[in-house]
Residue frames as qw, qx, qy, qz and C-alpha x, y, z in Angstrom:
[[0.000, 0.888, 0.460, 0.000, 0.00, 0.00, 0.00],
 [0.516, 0.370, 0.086, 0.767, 1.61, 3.44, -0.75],
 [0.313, -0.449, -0.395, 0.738, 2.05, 6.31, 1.22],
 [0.361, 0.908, 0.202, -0.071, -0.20, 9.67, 0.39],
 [0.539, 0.245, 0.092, 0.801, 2.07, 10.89, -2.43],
 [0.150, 0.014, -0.088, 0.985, 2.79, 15.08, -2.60],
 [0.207, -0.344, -0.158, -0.902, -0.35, 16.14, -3.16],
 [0.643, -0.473, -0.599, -0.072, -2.23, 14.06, -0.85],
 [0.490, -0.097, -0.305, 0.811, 0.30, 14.87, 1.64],
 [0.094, 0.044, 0.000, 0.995, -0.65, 18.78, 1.01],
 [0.464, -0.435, -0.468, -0.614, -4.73, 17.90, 1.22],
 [0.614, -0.404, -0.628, 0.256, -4.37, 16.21, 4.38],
 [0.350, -0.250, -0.282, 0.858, -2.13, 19.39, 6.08],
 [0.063, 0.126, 0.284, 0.948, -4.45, 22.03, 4.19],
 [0.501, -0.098, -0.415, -0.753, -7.68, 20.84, 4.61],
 [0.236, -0.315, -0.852, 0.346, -8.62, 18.91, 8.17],
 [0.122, 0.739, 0.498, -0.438, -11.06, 22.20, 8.27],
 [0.065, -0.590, 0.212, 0.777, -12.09, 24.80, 6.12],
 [0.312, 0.103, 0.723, 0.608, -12.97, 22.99, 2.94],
 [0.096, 0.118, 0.105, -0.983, -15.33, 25.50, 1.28],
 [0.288, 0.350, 0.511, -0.730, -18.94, 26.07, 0.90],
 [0.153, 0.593, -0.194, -0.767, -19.40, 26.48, -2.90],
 [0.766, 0.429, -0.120, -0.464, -20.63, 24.88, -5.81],
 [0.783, 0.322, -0.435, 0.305, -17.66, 23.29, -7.11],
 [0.377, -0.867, 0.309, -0.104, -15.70, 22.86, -4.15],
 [0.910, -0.047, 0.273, 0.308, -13.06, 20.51, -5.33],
 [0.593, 0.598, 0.042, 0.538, -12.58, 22.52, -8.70],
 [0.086, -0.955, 0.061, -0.278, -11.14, 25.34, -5.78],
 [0.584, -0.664, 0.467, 0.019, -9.05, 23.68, -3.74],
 [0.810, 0.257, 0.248, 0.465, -7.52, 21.94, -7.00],
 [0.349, 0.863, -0.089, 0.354, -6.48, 25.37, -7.91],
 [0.339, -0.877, 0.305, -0.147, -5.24, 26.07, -4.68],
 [0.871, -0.224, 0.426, 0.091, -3.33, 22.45, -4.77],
 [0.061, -0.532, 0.673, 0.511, -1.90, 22.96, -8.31],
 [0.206, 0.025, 0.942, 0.265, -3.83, 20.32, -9.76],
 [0.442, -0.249, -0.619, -0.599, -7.32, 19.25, -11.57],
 [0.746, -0.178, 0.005, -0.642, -10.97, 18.49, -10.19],
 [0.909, 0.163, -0.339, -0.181, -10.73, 15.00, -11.55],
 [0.523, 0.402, -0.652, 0.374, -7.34, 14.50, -10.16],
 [0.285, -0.270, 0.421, -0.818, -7.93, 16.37, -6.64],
 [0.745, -0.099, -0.149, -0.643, -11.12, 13.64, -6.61],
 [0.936, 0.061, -0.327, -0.113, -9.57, 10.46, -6.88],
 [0.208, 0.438, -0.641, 0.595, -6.73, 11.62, -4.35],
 [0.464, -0.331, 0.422, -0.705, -9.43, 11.48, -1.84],
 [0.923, -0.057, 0.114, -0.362, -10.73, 8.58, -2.45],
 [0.833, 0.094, -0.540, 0.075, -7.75, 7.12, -2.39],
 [0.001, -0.433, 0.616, -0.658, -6.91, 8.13, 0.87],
 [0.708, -0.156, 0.252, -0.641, -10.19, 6.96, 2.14],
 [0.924, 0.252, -0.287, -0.034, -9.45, 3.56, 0.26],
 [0.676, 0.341, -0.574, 0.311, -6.24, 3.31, 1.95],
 [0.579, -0.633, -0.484, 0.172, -7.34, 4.18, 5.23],
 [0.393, 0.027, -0.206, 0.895, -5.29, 7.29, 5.78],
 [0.219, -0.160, 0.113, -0.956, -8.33, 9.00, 6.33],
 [0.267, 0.223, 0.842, -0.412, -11.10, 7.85, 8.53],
 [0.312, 0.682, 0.640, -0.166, -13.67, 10.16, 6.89],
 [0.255, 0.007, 0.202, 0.945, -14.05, 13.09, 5.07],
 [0.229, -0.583, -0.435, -0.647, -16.69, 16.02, 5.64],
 [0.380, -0.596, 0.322, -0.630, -18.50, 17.89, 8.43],
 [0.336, 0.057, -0.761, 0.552, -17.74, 17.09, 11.71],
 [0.368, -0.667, -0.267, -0.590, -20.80, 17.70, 14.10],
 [0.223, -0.176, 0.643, -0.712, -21.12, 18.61, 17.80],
 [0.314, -0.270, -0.909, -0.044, -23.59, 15.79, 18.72],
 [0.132, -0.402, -0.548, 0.721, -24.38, 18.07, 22.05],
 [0.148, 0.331, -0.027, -0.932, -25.67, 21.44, 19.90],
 [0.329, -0.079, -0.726, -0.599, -27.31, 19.08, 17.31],
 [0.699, -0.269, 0.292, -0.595, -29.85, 18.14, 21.09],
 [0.882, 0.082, -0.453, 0.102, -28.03, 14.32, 20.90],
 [0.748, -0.570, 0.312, -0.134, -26.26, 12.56, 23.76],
 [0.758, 0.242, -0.576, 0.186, -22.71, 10.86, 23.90],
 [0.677, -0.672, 0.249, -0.167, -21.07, 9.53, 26.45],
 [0.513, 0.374, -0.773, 0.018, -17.68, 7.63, 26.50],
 [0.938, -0.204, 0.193, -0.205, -18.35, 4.00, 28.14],
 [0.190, 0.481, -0.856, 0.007, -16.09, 1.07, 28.96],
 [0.888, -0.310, 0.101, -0.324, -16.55, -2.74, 29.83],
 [0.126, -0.571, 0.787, 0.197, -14.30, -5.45, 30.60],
 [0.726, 0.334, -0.342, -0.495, -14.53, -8.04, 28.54],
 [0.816, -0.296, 0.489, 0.090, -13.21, -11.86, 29.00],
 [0.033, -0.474, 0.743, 0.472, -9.74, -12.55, 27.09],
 [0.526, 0.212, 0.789, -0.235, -12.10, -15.79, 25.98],
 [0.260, 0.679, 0.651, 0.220, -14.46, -14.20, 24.33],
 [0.205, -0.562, -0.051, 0.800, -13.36, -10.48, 23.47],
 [0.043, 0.008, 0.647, 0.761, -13.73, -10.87, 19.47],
 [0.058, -0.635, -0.746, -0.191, -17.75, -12.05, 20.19],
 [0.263, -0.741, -0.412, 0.460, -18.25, -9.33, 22.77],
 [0.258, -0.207, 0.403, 0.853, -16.41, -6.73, 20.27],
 [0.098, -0.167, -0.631, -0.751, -18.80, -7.55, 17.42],
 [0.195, -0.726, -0.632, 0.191, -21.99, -7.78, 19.75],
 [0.238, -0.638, -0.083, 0.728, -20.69, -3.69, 20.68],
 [0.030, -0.366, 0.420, 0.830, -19.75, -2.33, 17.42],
 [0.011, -0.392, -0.578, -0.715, -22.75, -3.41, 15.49],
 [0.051, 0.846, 0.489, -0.207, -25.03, -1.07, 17.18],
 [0.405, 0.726, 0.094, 0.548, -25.18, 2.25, 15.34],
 [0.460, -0.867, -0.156, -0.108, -24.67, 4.05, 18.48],
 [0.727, -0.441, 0.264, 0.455, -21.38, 2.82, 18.93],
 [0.387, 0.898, -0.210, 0.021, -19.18, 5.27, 17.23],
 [0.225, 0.595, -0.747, 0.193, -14.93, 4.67, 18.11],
 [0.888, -0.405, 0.126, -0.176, -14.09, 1.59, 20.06],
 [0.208, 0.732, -0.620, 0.189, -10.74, 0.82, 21.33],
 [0.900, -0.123, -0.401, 0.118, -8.99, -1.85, 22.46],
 [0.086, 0.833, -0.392, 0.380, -6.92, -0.83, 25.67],
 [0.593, 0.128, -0.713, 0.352, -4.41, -2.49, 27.89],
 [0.253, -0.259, 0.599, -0.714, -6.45, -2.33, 31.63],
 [0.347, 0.273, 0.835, -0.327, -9.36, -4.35, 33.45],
 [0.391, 0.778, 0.204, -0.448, -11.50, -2.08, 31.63],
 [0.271, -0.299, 0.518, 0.754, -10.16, -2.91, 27.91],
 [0.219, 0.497, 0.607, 0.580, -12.77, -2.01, 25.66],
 [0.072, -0.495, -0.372, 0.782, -13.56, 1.40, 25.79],
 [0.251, 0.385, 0.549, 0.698, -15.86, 3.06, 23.05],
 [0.229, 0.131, -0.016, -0.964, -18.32, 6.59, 22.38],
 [0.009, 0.445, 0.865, 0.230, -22.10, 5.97, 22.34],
 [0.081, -0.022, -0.201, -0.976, -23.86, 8.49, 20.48],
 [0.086, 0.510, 0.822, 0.239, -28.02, 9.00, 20.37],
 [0.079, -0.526, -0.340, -0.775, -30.58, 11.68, 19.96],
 [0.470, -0.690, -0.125, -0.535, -31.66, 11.55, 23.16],
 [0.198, -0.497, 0.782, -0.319, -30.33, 10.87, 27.21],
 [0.807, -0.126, 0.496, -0.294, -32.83, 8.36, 27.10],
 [0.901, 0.413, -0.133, -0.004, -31.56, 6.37, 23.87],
 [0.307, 0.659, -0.642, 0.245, -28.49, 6.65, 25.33],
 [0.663, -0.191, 0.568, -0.448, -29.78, 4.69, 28.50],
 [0.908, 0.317, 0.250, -0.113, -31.35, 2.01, 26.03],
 [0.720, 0.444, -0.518, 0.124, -28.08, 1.58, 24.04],
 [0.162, -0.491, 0.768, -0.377, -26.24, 1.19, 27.67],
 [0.729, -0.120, 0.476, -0.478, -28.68, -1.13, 28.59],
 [0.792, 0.498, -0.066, -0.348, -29.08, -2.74, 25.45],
 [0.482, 0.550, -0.642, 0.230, -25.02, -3.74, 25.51],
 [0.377, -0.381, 0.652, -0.536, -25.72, -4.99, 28.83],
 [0.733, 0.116, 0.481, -0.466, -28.18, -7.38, 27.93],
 [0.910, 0.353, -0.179, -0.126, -26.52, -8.83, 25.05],
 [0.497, 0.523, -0.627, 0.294, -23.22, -9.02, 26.41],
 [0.814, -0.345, -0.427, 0.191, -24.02, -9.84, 29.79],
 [0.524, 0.058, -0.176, 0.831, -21.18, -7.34, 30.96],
 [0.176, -0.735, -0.259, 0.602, -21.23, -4.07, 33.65],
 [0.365, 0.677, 0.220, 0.601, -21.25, -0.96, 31.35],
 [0.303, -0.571, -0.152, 0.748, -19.19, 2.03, 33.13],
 [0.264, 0.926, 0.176, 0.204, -20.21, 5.43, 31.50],
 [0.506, -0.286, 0.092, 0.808, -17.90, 8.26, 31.47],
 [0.367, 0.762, 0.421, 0.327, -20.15, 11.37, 30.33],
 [0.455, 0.368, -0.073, 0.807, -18.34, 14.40, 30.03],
 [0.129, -0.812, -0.515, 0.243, -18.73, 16.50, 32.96],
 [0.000, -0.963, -0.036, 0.267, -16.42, 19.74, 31.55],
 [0.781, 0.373, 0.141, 0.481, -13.79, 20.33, 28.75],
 [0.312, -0.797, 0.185, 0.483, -10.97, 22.02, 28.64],
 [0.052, 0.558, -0.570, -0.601, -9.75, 20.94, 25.08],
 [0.758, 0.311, 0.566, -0.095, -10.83, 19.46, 22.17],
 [0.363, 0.914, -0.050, -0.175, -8.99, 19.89, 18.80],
 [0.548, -0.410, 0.514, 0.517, -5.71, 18.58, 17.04],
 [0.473, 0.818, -0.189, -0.267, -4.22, 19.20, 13.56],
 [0.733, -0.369, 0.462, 0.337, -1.63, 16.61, 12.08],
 [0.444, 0.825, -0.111, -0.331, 0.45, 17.69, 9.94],
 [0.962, 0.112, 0.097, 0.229, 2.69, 15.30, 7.34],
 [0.003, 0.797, -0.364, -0.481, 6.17, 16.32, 6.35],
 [0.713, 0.576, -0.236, -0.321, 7.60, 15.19, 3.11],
 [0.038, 0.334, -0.924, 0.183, 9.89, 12.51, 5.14],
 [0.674, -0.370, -0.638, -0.051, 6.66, 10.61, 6.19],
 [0.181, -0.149, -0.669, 0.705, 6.73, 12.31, 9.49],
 [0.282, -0.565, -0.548, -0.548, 3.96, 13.43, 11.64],
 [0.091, 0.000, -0.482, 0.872, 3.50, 15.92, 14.35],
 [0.219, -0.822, -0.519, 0.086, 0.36, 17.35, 16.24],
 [0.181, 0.078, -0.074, 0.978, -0.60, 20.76, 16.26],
 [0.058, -0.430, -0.808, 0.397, -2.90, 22.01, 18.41],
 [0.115, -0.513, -0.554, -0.646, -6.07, 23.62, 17.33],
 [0.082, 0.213, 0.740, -0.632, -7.78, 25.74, 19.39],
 [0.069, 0.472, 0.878, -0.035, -11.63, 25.72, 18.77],
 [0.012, 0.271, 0.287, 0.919, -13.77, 28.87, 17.53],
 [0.287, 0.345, 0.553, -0.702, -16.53, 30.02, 19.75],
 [0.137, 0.554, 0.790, 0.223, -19.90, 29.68, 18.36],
 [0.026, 0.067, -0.059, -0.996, -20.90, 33.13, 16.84],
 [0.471, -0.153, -0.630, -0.598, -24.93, 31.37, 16.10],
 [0.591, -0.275, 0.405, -0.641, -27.63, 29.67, 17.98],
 [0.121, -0.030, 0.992, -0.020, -28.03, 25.96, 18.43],
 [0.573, 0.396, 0.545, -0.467, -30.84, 24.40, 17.04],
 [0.052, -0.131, 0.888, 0.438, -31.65, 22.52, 13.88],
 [0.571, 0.173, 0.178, -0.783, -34.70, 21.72, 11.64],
 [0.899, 0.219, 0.370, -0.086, -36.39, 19.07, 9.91],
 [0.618, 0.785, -0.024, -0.038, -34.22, 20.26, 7.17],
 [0.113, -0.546, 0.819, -0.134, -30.84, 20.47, 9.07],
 [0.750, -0.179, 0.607, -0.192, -31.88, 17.05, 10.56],
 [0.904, 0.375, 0.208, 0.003, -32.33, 15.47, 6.99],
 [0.616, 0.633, -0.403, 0.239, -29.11, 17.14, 5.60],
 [0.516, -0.633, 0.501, -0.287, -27.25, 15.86, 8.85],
 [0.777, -0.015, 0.510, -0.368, -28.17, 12.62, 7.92],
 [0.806, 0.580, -0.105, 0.065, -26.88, 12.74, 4.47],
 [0.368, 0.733, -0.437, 0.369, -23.11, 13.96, 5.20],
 [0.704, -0.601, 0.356, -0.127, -22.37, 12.16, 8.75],
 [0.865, -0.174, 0.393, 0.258, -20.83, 9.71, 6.81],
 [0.331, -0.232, 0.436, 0.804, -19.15, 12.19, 4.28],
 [0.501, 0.566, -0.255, -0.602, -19.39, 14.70, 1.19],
 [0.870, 0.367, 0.319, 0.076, -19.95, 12.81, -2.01],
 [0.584, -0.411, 0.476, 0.514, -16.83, 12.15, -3.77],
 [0.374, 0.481, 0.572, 0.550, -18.03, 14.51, -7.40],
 [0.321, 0.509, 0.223, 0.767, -17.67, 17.65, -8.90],
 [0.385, -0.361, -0.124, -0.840, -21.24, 18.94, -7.11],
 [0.256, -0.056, -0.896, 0.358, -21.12, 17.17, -3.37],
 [0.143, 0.109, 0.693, -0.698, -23.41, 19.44, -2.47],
 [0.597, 0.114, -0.099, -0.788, -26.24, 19.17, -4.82],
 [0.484, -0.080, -0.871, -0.031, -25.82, 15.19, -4.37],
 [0.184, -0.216, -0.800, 0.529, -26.81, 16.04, -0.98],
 [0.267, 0.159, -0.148, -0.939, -29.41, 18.54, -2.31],
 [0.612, 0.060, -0.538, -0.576, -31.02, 15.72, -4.28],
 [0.504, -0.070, -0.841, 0.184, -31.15, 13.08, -1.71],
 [0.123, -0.396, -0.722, 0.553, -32.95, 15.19, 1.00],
 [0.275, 0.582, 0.617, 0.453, -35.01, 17.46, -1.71],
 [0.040, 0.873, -0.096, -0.477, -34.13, 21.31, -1.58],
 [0.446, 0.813, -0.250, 0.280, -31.43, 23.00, -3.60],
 [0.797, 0.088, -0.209, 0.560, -28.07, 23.17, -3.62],
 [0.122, -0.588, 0.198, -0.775, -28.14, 27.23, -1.65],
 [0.721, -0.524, -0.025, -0.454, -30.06, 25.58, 1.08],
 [0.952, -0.175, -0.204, 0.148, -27.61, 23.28, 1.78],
 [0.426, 0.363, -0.200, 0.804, -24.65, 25.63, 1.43],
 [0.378, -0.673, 0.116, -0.625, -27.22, 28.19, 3.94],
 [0.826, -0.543, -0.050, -0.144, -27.86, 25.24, 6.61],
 [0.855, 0.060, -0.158, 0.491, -24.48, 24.06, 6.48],
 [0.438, 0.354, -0.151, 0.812, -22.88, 27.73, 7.35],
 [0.513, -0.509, 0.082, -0.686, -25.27, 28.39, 9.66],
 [0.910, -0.310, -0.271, 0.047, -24.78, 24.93, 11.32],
 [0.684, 0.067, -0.282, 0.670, -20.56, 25.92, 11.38],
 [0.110, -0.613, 0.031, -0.782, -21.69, 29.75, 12.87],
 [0.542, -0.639, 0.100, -0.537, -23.30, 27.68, 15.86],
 [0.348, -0.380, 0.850, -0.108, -20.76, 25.16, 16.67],
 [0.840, -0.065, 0.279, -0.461, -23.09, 22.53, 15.34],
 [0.759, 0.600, -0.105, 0.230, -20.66, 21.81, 12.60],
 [0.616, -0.660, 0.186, 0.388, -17.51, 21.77, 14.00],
 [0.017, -0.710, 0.432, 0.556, -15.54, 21.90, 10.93],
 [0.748, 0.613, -0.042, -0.252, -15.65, 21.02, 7.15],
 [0.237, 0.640, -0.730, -0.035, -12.74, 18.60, 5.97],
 [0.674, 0.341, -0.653, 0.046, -10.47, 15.89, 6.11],
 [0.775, -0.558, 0.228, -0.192, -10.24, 13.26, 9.36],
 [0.426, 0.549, -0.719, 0.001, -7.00, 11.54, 9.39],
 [0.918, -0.326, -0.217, -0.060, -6.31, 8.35, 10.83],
 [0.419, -0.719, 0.530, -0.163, -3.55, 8.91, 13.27],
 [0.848, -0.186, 0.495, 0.027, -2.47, 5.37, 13.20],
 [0.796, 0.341, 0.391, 0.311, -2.38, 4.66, 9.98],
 [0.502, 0.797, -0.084, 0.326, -0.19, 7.77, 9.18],
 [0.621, 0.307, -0.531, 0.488, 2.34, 7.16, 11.91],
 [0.280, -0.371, 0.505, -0.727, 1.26, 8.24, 15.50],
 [0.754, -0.072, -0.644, -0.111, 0.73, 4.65, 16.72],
 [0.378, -0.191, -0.679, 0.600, 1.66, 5.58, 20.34],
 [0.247, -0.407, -0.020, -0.879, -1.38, 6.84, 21.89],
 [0.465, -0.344, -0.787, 0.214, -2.73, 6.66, 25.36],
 [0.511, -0.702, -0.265, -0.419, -5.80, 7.89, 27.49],
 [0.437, 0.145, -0.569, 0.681, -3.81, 9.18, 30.26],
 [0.518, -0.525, -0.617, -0.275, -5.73, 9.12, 33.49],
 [0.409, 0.431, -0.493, 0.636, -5.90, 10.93, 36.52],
 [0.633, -0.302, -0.607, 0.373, -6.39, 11.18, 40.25],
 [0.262, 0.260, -0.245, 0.897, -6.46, 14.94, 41.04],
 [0.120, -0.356, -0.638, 0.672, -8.19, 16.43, 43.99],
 [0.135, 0.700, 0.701, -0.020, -11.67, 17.72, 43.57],
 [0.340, -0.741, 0.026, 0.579, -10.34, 21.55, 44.47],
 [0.384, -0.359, 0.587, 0.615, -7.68, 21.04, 41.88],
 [0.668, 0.286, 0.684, 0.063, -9.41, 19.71, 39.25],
 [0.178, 0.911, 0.359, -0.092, -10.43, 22.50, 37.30],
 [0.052, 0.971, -0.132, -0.191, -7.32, 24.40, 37.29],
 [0.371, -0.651, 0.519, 0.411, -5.44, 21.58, 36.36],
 [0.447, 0.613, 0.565, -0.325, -7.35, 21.05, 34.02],
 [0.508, 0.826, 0.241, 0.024, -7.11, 23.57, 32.09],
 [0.053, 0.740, -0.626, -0.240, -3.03, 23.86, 31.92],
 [0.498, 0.021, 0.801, 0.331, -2.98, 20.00, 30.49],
 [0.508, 0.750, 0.417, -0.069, -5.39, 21.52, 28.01],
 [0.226, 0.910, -0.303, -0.173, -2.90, 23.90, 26.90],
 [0.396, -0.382, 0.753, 0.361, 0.08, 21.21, 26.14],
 [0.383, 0.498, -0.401, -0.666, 0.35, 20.83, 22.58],
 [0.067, 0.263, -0.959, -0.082, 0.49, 17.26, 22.83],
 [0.151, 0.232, 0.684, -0.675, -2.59, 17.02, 24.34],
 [0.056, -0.036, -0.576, -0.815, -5.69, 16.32, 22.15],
 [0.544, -0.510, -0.533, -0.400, -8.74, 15.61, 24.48],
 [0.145, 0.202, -0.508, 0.825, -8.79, 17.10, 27.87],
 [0.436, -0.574, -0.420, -0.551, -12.14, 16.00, 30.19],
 [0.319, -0.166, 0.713, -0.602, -13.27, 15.97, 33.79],
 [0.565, -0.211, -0.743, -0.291, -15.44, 12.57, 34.20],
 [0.786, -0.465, 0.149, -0.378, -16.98, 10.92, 36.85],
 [0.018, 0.539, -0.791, 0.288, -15.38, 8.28, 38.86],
 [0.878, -0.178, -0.204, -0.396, -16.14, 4.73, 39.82],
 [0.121, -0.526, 0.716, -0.443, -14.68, 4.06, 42.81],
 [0.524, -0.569, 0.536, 0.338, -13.33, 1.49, 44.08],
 [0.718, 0.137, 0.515, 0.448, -12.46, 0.47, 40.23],
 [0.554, 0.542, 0.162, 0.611, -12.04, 3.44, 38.96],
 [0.444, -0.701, -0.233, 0.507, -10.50, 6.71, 40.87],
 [0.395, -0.098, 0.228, 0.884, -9.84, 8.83, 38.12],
 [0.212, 0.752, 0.614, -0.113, -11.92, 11.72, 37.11],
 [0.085, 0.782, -0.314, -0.532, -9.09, 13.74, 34.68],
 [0.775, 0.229, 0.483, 0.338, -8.48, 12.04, 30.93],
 [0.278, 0.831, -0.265, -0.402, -6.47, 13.61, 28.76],
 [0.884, 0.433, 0.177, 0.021, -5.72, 12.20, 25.32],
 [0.543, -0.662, 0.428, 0.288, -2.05, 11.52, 24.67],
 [0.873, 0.446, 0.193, 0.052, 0.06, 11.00, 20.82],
 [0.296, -0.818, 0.441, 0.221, 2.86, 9.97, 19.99],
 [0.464, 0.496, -0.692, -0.243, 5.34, 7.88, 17.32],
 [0.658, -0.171, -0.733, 0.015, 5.37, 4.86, 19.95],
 [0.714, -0.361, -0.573, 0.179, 5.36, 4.03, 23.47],
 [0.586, -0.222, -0.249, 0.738, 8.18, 5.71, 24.91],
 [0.027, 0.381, 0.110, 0.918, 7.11, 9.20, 23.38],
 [0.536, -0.594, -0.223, -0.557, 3.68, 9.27, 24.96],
 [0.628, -0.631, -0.426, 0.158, 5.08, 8.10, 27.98],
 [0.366, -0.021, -0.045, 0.929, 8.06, 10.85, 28.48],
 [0.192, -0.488, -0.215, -0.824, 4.60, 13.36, 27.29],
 [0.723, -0.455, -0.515, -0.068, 2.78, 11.56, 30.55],
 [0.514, -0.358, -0.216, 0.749, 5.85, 12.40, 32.83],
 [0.194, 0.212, 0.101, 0.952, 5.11, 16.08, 31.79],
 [0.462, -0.546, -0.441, -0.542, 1.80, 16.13, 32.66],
 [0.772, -0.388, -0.499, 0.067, 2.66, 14.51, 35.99],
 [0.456, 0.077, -0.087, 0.883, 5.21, 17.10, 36.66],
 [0.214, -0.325, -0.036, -0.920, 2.80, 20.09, 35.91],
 [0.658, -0.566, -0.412, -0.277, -0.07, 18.28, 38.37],
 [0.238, 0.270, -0.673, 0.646, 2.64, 17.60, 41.37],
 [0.007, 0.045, -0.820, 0.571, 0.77, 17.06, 44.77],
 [0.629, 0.151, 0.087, -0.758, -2.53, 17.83, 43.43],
 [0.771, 0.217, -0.462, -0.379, -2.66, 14.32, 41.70],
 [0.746, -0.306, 0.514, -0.292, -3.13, 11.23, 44.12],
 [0.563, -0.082, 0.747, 0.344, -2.26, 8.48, 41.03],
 [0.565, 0.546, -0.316, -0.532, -2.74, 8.28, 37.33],
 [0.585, -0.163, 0.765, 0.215, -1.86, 5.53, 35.03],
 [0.381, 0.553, -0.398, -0.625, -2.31, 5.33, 31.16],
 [0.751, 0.357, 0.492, -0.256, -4.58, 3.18, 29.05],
 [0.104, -0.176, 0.744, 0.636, -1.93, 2.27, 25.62],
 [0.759, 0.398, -0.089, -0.508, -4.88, 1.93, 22.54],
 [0.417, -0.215, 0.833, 0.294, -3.59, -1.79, 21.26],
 [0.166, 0.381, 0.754, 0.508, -6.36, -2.15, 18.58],
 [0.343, 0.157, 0.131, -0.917, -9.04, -0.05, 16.86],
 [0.367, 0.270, 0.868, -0.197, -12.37, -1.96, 17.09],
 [0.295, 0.740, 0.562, 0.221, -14.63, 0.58, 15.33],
 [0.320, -0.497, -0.039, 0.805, -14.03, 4.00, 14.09],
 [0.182, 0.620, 0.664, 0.377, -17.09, 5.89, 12.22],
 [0.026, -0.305, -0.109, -0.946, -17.40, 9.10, 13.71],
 [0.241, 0.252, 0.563, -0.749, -20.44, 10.31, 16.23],
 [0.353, -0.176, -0.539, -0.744, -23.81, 9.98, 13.93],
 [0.481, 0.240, 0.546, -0.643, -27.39, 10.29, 14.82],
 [0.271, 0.321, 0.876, 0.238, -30.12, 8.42, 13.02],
 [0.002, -0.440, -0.398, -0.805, -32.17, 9.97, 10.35]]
């Protein structure tokens, strides 16, 4: 399989947000790339074909769209992890799912329109798998937001992103709702993505360009573009680095792990004592092992006395990995 050549390379770093609004929106960012429509087309799709990109297209805020996530874990038996896997990941609800090295090693995101469908998918994984479901629903963020960017050696770095206040109200119509539904799982891959998505939920191709820029104005849309796959372009060391930090604390340390560049997901959870005592996660990436732990010892450093233990959760496999989506 072949690595994204130059121009791929220059879509990925150019275009994780931002991609534009407009009729033709390929034939623009070919200009801007140096290249054709046609050409600029089948680049994406081979990225997507080779897995260097998870997805491509808006990104939504599940929360502003009036949907529920929550990140959940269960332990599984070594036995029977592969059944219990596929029992999890085929519900639609289930959006990422990781394998991780602790009791707790399956950890995934479970998206629905409502707190109570989120209840009924908890429940629902309970009762086919037999197995405790621990939630983990965000109680307060401090960061959300990375940028990776390729160099022309095949390297790959993080650069942090910070996030754009919403400048719009929240709230969505039958009409958002239906074009929502078309593009969760990406723009169509031709000339005129957005009048495919025009024709498939019957307006025009303005109306979609209006709801859509009015969706990114209130956060609902988070951002318009490319999703890399971290893994599969070389950041293969990455661990959910837990913590332990006084109640007091929390908050203020909080928000200085948010600010480390390294740092791509920064929450306060709940705890589940006695098996779980942490109630700081911050998302950790690196080339392998050793990096993300050396980034860990930094973290631990800037908590000092405020943090009672931590310990870090290595990803070893990715189970599922669609993106947050709500049903039509």
């Amino acid at each position: 399989m072949n690595r994204p050549n130059q121009l791929q390379r220059a879509f990925i770093n150019r275009f994780q947000g931002g991609f534009p609004l407009t009729e033709r929106p390929y034939l623009r960012v070919a200009a801007m790339l140096g290249t054709d429509e046609a050409t600029l087309i089948s680049s994406v799709r081979g990225l997507l074909a080779d897995g260097y990109l998870s997805r491509f297209g808006p990104l939504f805020d599940i929360e502003r769209l009036g949907g529920r996530f929550t990140l959940a874990a269960l332990s599984a038996p070594e036995a029977d992890f592969e059944r219990v896997a596929g029992m999890v990941n085929a519900l639609p609800e289930v959006a990422h799912n990781y394998r991780r090295d602790h009791a707790l090693n399956m950890w995934f995101v479970l998206a629905a329109s409502s707190e109570g469908a989120l209840g009924e998918a908890a429940a629902r994984i309970r009762s086919l798998t037999g197995l405790e479901v621990y939630q983990f629903p965000k109680l307060k963020e401090f960061h959300l937001g990375f940028w990776l960017r390729l160099g022309n050696d095949g390297d790959v770095a993080l650069r942090r992103i910070d996030r754009t206040p919403p400048r719009g109200a929240a709230g969505i119509d039958a009409l958002d709702q239906a074009i929502v539904a078309a593009t969760q799982a990406g723009l169509p891959l031709e000339p005129k993505p957005y009048a495919a998505v025009a024709e498939s939920v019957g307006c025009d191709t303005p109306t979609v360009l209006r709801s859509l820029y009015r969706m990114l104005n209130s956060g609902s849309v988070r951002r318009i573009g490319a999703v890399p796959n971290h893994y599969r372009l070389g950041l293969r060391g990455n661990g959910m680095s837990v913590w332990d930090i006084d109640d007091d604390d929390a908050d203020s340390i909080g928000e200085r792990i948010g600010r480390l560049d390294f740092v791509s997901h920064c929450y306060l959870r709940p705890r589940h004592r006695p098996l779980w005592p942490y109630n700081l996660f911050a998302m950790v990436h690196g080339r392998d092992r050793a990096e993300v732990e050396a980034q860990v010892e930094v973290i631990r450093d800037l908590a000092g006395d405020c943090c009672q233990r931590h310990a870090v959760l290595h990803s070893t496999a990715v189970l599922k990995k669609t993106g947050l989506r709500l049903a039509a």
